[in-house]
C-alpha positions as CSV (number, residue, x, y, z in Angstrom):
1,X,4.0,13.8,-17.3
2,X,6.1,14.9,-14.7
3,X,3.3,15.0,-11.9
4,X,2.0,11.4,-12.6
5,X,5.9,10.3,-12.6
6,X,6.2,11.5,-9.0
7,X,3.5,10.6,-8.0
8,X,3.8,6.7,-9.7
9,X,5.1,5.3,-6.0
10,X,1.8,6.4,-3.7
11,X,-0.3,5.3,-7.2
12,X,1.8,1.8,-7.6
13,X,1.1,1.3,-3.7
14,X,-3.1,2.2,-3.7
15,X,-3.3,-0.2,-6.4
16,X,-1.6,-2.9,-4.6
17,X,-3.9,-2.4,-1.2
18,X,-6.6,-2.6,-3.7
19,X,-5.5,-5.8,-5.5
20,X,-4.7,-7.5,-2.1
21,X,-8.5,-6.4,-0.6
22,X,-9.4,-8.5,-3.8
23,X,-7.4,-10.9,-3.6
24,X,-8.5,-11.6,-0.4
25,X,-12.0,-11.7,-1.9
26,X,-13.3,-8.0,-0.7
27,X,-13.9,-6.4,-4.1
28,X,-16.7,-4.0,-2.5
29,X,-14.1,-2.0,-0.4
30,X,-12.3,-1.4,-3.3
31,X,-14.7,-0.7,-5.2
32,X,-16.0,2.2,-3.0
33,X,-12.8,4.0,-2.6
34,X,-12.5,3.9,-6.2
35,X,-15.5,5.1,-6.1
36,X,-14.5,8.1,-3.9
37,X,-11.5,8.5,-5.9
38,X,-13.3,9.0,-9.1
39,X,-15.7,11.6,-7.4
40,X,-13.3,13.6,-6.5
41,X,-11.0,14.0,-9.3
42,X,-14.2,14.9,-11.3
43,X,-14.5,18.1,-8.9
44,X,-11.2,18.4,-8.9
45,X,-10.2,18.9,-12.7
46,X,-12.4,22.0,-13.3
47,X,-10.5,23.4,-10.6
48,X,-6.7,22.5,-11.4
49,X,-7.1,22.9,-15.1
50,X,-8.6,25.8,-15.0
51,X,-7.6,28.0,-12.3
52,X,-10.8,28.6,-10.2
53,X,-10.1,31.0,-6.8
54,X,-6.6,30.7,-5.3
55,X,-5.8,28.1,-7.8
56,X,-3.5,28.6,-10.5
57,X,-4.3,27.7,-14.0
58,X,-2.5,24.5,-14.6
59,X,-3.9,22.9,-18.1
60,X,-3.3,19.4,-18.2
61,X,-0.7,19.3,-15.8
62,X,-3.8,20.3,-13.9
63,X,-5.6,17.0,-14.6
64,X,-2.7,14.9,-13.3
65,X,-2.5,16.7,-10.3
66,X,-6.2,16.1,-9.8
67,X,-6.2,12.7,-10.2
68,X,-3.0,12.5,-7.6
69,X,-4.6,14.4,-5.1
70,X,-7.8,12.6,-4.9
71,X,-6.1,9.1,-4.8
72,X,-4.2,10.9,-1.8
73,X,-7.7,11.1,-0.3
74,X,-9.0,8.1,-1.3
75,X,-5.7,6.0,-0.1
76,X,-5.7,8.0,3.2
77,X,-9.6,6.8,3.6
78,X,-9.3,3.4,2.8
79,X,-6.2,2.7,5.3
80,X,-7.8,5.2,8.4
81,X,-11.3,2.6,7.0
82,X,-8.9,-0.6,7.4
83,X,-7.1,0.4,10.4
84,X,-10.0,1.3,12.6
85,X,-12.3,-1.7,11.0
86,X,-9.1,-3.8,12.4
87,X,-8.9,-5.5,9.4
88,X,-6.8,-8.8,9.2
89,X,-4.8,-6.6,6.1
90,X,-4.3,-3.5,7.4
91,X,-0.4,-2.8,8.0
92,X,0.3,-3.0,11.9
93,X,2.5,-3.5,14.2
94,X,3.1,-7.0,15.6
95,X,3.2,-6.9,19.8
96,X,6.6,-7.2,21.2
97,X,9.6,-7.9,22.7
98,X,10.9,-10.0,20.0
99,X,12.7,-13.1,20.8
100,X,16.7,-12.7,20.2
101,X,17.4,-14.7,17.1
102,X,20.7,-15.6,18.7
103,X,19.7,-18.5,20.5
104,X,21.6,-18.9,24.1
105,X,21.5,-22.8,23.5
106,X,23.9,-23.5,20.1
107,X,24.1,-26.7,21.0
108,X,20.7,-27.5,20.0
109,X,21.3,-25.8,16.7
110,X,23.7,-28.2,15.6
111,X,21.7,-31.0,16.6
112,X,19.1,-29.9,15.2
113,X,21.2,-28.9,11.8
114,X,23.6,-32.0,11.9
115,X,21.1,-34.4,9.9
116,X,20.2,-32.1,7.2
117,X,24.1,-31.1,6.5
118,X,24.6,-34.9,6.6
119,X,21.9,-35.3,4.1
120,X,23.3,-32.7,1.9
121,X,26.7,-34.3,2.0
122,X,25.2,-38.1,0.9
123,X,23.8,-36.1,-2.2
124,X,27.0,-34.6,-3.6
């Protein structure tokens, strides 16, 4: 229990890229990462539950950290697949420099503001 618990943020977050991609109405991308996940947790959980090679025998704790590994993986995959397909929802930088948002001209901010405040005012 203790495994899935700290592993709960990177889970939370690979289930909201893969709810976005559908949302954005690409459910096959998903759909193969899951895919990928599933694959490899099913080699994995021989191996963490029951100890095979350098690997400790873990029980179920075993199978939790199988299933956190391979969604390592298959997160890692899908954003290096999104990043280098440039896709319009992978996480990137936006091209600089940034405007100041302290404007140089106030006065046109209280122009610009005046009328609304006014209309504000007439409501009260």
């Amino acid at each position: 229990m203790r495994v899935i618990f700290l592993a709960t943020p990177l889970l939370y977050m690979y289930a909201f890229v893969m709810s976005v991609l559908r949302g954005a109405g690409d459910s096959k991308t998903p759909f193969y990462f899951m895919l990928v996940s599933v694959v490899i947790d099913i080699a994995l959980n021989p191996v963490f539950i029951f100890g095979v090679g350098p690997v400790p025998r873990m029980g179920i704790a075993g199978s939790a950290v199988a299933t956190f590994v391979s969604q390592i993986i298959s997160f890692t995959a899908m954003m290096v697949y999104l990043y280098r397909k440039r896709h319009p929802l992978a996480l990137q930088t936006l091209p600089g420099p940034w405007p100041s948002p302290v404007s140089h001209n106030e006065s046109s901010h209280l122009t610009r503001g005046a009328p609304a405040v006014q209309n504000l005012s007439d409501a009260v």
